[in-house]
Backbone as numpy.savetxt, mean C-alpha at the origin, in Angstrom:
# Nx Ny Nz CAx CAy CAz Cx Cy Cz
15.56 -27.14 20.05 15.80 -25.92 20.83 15.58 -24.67 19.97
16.14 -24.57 18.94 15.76 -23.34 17.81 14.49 -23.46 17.30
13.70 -24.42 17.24 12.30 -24.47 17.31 11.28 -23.79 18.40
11.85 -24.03 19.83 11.28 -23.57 20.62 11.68 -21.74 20.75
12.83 -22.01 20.49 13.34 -20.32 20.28 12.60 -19.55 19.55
12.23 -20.12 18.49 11.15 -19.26 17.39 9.93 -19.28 18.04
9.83 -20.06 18.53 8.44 -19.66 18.95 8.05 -18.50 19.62
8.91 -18.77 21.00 9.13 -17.41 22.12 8.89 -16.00 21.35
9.88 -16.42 20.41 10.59 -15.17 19.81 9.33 -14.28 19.22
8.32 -15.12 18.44 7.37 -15.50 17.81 6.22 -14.21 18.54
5.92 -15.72 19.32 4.68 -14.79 20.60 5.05 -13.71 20.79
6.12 -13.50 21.53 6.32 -12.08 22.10 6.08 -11.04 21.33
6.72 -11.05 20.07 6.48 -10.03 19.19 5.12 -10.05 18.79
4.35 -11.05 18.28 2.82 -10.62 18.69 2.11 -9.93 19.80
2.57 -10.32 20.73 1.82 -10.22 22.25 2.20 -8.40 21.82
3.75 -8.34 21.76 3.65 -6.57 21.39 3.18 -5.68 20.50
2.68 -6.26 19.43 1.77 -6.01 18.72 0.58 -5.73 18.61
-0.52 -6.91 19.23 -1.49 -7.36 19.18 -2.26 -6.72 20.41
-1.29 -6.67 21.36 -1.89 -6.40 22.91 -2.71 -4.94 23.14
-1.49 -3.66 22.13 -1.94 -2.46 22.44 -3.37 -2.03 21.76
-3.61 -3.16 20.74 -4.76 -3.13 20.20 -6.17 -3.39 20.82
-5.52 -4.87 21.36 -6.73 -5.31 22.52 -7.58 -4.26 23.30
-6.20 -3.61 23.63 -6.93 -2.36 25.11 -7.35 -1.26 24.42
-6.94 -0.98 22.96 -7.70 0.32 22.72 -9.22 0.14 22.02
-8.91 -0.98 20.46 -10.35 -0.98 19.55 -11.65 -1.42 20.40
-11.53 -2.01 21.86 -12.72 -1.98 22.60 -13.30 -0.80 22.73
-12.71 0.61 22.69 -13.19 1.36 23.75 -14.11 2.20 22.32
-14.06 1.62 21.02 -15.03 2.22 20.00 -16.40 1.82 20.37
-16.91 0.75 21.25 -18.09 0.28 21.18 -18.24 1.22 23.36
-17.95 2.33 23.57 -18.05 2.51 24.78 -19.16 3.59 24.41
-19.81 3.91 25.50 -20.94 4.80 25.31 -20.69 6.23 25.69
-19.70 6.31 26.34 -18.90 7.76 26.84 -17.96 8.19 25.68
-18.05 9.42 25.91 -17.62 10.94 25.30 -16.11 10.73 25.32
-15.09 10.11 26.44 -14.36 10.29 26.61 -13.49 8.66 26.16
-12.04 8.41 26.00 -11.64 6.96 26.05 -11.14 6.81 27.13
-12.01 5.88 28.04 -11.85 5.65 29.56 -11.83 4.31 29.72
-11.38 3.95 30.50 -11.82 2.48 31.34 -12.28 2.60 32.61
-13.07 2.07 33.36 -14.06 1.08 32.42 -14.63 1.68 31.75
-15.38 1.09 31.19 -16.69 1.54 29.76 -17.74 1.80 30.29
-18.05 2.79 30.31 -19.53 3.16 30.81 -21.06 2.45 30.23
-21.03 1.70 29.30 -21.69 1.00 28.32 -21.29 0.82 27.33
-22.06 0.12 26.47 -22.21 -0.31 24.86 -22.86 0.29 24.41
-22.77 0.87 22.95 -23.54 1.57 22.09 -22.22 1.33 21.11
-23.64 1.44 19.81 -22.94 1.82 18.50 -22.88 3.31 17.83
-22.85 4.16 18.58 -23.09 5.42 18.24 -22.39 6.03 18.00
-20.72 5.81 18.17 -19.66 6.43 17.31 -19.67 5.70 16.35
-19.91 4.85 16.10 -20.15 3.66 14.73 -20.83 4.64 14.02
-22.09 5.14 13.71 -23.03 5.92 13.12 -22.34 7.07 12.70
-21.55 7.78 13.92 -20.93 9.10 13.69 -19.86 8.79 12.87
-19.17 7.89 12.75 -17.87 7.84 12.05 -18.37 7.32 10.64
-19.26 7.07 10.20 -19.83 6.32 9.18 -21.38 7.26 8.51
-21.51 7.64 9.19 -22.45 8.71 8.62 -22.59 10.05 8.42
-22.45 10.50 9.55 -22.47 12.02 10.13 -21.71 12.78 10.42
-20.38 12.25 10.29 -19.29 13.00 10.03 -18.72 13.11 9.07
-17.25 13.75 8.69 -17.04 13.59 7.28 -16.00 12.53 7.38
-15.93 11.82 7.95 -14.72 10.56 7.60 -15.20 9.83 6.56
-16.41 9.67 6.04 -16.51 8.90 4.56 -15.69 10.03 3.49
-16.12 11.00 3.68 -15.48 11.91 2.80 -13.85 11.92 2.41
-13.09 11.60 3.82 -12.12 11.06 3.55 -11.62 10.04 3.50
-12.28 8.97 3.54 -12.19 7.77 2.98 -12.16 7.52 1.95
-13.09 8.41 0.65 -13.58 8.16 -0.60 -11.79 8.88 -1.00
-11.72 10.07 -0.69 -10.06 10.76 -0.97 -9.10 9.47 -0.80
-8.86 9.06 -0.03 -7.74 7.88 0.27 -8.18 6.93 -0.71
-9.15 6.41 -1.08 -9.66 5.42 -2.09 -9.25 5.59 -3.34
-9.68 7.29 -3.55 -9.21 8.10 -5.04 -8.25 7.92 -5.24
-7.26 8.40 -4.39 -5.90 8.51 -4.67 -4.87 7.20 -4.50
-5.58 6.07 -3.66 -4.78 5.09 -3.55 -5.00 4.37 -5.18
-6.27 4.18 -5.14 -6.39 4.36 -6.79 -5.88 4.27 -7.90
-5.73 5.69 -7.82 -4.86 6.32 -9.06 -3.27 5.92 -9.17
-2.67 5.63 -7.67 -1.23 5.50 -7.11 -1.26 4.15 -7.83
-2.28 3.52 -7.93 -1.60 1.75 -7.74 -1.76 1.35 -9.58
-2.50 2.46 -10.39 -2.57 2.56 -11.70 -1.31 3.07 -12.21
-0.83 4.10 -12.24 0.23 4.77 -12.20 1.60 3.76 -12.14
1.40 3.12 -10.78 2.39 2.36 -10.21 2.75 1.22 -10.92
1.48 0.58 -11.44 1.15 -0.18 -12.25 2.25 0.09 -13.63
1.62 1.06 -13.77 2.31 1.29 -15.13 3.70 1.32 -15.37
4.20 2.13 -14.79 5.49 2.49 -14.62 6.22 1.29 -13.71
6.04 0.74 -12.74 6.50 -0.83 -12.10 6.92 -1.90 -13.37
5.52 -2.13 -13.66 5.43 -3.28 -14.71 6.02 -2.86 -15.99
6.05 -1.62 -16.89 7.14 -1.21 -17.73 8.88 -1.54 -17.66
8.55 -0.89 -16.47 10.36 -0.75 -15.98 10.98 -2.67 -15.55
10.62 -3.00 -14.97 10.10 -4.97 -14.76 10.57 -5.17 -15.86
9.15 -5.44 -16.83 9.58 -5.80 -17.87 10.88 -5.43 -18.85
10.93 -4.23 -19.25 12.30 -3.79 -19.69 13.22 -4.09 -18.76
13.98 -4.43 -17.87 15.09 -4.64 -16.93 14.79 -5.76 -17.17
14.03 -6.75 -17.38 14.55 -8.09 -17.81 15.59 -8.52 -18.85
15.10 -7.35 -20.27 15.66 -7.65 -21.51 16.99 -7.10 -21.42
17.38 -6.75 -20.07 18.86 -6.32 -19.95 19.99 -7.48 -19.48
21.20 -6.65 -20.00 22.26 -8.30 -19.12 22.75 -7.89 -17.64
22.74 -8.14 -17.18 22.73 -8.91 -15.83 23.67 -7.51 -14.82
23.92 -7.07 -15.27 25.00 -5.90 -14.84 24.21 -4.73 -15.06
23.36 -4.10 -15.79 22.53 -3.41 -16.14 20.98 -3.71 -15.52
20.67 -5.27 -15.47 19.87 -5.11 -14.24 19.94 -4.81 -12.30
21.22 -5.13 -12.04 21.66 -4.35 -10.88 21.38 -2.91 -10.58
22.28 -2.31 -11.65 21.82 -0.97 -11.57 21.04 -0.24 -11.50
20.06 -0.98 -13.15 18.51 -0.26 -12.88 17.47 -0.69 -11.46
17.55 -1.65 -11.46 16.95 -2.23 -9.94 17.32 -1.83 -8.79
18.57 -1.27 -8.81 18.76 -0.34 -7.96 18.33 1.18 -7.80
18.47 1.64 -8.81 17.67 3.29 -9.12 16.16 2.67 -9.05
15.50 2.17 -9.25 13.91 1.96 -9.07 13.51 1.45 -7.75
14.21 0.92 -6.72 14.00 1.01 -5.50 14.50 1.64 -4.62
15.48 2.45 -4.93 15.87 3.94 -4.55 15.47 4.71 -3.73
14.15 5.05 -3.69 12.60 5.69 -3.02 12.37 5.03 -1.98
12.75 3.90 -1.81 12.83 3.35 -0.46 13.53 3.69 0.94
14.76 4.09 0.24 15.59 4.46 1.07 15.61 5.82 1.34
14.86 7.24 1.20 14.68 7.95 1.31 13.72 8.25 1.84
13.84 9.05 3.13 12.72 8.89 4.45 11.73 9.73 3.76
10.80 9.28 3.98 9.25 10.13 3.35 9.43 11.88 4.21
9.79 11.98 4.95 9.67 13.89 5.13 10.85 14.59 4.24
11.75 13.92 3.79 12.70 14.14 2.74 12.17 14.14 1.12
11.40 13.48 1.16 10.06 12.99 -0.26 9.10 14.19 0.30
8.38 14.66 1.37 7.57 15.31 1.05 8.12 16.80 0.92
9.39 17.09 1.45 9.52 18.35 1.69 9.83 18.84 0.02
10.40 17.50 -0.68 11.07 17.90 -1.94 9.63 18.12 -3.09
8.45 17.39 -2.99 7.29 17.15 -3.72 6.77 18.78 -3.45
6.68 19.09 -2.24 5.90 20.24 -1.74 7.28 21.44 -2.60
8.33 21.47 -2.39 8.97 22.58 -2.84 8.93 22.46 -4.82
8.87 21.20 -5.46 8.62 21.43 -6.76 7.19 21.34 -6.88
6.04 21.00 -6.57 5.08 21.47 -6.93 4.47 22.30 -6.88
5.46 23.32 -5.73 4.75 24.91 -5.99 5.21 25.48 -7.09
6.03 24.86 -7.39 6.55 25.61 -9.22 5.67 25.28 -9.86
5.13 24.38 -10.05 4.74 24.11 -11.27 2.73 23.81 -11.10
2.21 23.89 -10.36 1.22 24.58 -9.96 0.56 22.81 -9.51
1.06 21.80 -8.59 0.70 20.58 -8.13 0.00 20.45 -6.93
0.12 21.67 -6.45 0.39 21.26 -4.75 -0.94 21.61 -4.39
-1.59 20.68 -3.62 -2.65 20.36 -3.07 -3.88 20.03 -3.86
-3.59 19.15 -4.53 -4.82 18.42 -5.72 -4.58 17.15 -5.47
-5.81 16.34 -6.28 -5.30 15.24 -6.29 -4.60 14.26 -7.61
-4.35 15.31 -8.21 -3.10 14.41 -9.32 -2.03 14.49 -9.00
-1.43 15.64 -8.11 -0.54 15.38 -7.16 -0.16 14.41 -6.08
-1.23 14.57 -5.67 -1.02 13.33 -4.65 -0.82 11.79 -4.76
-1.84 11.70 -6.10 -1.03 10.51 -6.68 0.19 10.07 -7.66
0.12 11.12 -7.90 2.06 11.72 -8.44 3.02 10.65 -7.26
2.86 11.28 -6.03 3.78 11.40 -5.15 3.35 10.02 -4.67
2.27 9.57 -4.52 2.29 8.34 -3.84 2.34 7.43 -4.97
2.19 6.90 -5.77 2.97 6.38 -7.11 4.55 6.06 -6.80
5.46 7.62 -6.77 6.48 7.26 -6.43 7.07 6.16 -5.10
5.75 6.53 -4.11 6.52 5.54 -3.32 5.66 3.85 -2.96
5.22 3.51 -4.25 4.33 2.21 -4.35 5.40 1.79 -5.29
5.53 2.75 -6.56 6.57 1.53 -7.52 7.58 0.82 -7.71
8.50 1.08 -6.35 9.45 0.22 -6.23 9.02 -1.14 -5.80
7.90 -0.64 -5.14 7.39 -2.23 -4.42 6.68 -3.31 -5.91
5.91 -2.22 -6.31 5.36 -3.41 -8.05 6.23 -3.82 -8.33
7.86 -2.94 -8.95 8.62 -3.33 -9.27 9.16 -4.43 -8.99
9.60 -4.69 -7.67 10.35 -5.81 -7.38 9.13 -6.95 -7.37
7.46 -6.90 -7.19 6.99 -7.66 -6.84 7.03 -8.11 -8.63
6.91 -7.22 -9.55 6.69 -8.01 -11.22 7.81 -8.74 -11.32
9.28 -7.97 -11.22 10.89 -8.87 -11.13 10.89 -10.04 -10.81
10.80 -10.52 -9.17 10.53 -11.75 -9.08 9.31 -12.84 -9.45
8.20 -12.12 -9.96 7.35 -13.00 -10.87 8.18 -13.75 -12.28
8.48 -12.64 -12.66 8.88 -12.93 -14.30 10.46 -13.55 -14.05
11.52 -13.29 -13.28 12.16 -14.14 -12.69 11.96 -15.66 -12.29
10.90 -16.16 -12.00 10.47 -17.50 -11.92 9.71 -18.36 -12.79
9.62 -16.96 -14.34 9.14 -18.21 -15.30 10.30 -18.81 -16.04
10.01 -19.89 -16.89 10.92 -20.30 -17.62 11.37 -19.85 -19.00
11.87 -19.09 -19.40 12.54 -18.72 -20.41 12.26 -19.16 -22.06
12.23 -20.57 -21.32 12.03 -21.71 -23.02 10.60 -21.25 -23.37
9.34 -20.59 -22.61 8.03 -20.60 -23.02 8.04 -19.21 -23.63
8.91 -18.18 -23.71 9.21 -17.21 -24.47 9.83 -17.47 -25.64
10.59 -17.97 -25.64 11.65 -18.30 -26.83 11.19 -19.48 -28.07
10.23 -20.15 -27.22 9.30 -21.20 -28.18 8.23 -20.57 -28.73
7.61 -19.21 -28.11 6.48 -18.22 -28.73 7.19 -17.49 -30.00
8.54 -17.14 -29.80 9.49 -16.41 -30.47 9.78 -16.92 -31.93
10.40 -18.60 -31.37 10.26 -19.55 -33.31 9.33 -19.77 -33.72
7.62 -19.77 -33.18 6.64 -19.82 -33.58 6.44 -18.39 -34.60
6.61 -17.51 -34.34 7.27 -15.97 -35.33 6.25 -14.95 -34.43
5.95 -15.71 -32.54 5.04 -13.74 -32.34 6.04 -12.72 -32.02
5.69 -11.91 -32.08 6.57 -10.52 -31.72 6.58 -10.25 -30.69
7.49 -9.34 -29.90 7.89 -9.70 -28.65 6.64 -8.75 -27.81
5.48 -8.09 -28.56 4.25 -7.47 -27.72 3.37 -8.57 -27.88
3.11 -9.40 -28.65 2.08 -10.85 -28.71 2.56 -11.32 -27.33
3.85 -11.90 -27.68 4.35 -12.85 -26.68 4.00 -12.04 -25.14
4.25 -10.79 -24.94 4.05 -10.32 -23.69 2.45 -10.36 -23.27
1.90 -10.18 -24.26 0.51 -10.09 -23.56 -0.28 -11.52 -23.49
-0.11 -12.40 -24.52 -0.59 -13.75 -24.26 0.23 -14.54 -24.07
1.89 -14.90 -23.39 2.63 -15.53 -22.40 2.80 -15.25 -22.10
3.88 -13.92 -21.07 4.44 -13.47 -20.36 3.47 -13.10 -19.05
2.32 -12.31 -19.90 1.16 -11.20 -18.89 0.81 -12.75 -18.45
-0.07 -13.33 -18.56 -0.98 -14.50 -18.25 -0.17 -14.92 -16.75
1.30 -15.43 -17.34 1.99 -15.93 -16.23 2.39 -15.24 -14.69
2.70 -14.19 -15.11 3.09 -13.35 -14.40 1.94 -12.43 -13.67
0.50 -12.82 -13.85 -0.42 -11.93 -13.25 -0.37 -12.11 -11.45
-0.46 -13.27 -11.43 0.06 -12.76 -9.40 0.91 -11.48 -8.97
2.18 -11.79 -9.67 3.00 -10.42 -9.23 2.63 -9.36 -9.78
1.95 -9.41 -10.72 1.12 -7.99 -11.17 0.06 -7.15 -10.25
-0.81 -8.21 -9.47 -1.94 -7.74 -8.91 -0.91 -7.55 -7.71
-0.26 -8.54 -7.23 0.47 -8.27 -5.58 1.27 -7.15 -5.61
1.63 -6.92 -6.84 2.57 -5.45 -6.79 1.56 -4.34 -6.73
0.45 -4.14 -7.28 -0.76 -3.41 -7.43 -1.13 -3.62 -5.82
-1.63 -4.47 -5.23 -2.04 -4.53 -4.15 -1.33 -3.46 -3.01
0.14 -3.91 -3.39 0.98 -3.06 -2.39 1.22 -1.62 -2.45
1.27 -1.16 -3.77 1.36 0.10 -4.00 -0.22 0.56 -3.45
-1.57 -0.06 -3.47 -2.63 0.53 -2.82 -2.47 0.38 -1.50
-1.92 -0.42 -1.08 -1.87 -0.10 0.46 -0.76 1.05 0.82
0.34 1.11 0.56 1.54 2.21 0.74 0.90 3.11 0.27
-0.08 3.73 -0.84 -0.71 4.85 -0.86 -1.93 4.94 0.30
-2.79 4.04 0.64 -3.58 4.31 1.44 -3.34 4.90 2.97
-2.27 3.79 3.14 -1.59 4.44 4.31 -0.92 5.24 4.86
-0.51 6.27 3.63 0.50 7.05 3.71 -0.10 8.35 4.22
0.92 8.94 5.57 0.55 10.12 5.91 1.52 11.39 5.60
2.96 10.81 6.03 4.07 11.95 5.86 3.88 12.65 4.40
3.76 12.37 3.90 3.59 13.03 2.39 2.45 13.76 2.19
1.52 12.82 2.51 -0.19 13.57 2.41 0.12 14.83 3.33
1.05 14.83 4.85 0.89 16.09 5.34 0.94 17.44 4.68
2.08 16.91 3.86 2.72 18.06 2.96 2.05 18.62 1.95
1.05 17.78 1.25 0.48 18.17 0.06 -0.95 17.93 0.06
-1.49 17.29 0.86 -3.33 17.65 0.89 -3.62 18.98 1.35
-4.33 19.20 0.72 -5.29 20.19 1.04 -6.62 19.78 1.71
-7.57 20.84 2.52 -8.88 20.86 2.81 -9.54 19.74 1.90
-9.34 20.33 1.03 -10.28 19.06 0.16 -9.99 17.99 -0.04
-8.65 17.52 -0.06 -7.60 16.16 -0.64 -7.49 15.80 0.77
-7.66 16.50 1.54 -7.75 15.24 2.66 -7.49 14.06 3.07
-6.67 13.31 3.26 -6.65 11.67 3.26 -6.97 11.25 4.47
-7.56 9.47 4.79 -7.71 9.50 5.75 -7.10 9.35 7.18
-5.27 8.94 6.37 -4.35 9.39 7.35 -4.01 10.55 7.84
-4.27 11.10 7.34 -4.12 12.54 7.66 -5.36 13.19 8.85
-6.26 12.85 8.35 -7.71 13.01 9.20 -7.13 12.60 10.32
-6.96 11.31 10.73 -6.36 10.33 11.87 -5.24 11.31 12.61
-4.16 11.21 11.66 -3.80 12.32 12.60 -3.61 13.51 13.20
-4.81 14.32 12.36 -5.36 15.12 12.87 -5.63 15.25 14.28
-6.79 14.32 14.19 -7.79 13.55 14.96 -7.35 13.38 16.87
-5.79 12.46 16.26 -5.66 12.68 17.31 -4.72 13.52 17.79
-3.99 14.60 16.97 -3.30 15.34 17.71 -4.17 16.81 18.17
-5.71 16.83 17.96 -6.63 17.88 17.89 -7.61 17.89 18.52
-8.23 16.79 18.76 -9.59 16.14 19.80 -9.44 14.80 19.55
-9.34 13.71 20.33 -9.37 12.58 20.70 -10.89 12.06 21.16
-11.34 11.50 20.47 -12.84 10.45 20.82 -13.01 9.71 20.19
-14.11 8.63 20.58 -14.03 7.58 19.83 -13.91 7.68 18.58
-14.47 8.26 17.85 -15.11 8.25 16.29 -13.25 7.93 15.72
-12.42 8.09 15.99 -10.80 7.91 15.95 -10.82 6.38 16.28
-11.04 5.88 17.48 -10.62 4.47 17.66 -12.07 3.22 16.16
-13.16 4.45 16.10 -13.87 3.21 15.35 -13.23 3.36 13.50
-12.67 4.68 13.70 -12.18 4.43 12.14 -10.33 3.64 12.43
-10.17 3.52 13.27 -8.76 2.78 13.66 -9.10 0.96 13.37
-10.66 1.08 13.84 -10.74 -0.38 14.05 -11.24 -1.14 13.02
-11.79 -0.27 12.12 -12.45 -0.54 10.66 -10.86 -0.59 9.67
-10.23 0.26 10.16 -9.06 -0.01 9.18 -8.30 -0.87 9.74
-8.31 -1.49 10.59 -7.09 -2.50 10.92 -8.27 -4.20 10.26
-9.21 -4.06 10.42 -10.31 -5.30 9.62 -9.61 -4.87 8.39
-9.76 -3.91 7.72 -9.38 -4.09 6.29 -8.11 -4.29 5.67
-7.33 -3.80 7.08 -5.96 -4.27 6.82 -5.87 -5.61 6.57
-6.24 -6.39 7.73 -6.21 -8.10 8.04 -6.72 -8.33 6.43
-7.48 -7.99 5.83 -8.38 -8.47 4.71 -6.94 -8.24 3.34
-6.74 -6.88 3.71 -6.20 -6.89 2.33 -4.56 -7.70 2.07
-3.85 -7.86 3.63 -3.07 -8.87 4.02 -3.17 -10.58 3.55
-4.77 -11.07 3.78 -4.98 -12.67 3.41 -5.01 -12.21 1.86
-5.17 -11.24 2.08 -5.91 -11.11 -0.04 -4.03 -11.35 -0.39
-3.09 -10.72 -0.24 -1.76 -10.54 -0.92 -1.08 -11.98 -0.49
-1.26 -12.03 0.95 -0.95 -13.70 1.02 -1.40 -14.80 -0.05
-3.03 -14.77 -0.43 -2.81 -15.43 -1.41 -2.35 -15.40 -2.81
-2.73 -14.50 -3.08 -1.57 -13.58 -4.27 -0.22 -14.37 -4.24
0.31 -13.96 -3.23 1.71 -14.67 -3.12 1.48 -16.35 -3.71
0.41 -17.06 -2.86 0.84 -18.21 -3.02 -0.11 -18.84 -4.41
-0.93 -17.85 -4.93 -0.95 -18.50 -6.24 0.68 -18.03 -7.17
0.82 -17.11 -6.66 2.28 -16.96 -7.89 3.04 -17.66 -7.61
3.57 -18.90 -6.09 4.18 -19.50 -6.45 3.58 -20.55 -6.97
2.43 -21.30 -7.15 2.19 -22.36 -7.71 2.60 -21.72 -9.53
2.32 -21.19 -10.00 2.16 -20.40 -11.24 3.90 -20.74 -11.50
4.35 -20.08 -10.86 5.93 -20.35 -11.04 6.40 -21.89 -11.13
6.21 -22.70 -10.16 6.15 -23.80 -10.42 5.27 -24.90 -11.27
């Protein structure tokens, strides 16, 4: 019976998902000006416009830049902080693991209003080292916890046997620790590029004309003129979503074989 329960439970929440999609990413391949049903024809001609002749590559390449830079950054500072909160005792990793996912719990128009009021001090606001400033902040809790539970599931004795062998504890990190732990490295990387790519509330606050992102474009887009060239860059990003989803799925499941 709780088998069949999951299931229900299952579908439905797809069906609500999946459904509103059905009825809209068709209407990118419609030949009319307007998003109507029925479809007046087929054509690929917002395909062309959204991909050539407009500037949505332009902001695509911006969202690329900056997701980029976010998931380097994130990188850094994730996998630092990871690593150090390991070499702590157990009461001290609570805490810090708590201040480093922190950013989570703080609604992004609360993050952007605060980014936008200190980076007019200090001359940030509307570039793009800013922007990956700010989206950094809200990717590295996710590396974080994704390096934690990597390095959490190795075994201990393969450090400590590198240790009586006499490497130092930067040997040991980069040829045992790193090696092992590279799934949660890239899956934490992965995630911080997607939470930067996707991110709009923040980008509202701090792109500029030029920094542009392509969430931002989007919702531009549609709170400004509505046409296809919106549903074909909707439908190109939900493919790359699906893509970059199997990509972290497997991520995941090489790190657990790795762990085990």
């Amino acid at each position: 019976m709780s088998r069949l329960i999951f299931w229900i439970t299952t579908s439905f929440a797809l069906l609500f998902l999946a459904v509103p999609l059905l009825l809209v990413l068709p209407l990118a391949f419609n030949d009319s000006s307007f998003l109507n049903y029925p479809m007046e024809g087929f054509s690929l001609r917002w395909f062309e416009e959204a991909l050539i002749s407009g500037r949505w590559p332009h902001y695509f390449f911006n969202s690329l830049k900056v997701a980029f830079g976010a998931m380097i950054v994130g990188l850094l500072i994730g996998g630092l902080a990871a690593t150090g909160v390991m070499l702590t005792g157990r009461f001290m990793q609570i805490v810090l693991s708590a201040l480093f996912v922190s950013p989570l719990v703080v609604p992004s128009i609360v993050l952007g209003v605060a980014f936008t009021y200190s980076y007019s001090r200090i001359g940030l606001a509307g570039n793009y080292f800013g922007l990956v400033i700010a989206h950094a902040v809200l990717g590295v809790p996710l590396v974080f916890l994704s390096i934690m539970t990597s390095l959490r599931g190795l075994d201990p004795d393969l450090d400590l046997a590198a240790a009586s062998l006499g490497a130092s504890r930067a040997h040991r990190f980069w040829h045992v620790t790193l090696p092992l732990a590279t799934p949660g490295f890239l899956a934490g990387g992965l995630l911080a590029f997607i939470t930067s790519f996707d991110e709009v509330v923040v980008a509202l606050f701090l792109a500029s004309p030029e920094s542009t992102t392509l969430p931002v474009a989007l919702f531009s887009g549609l709170r400004d003129r509505l046409d296809p060239t919106v549903v074909v860059v909707a439908l190109l990003l939900s493919v790359l979503s699906l893509a970059l989803l199997w990509l972290l799925s497997r991520l995941q499941h090489l790190g657990g074989h790795t762990s085990a």
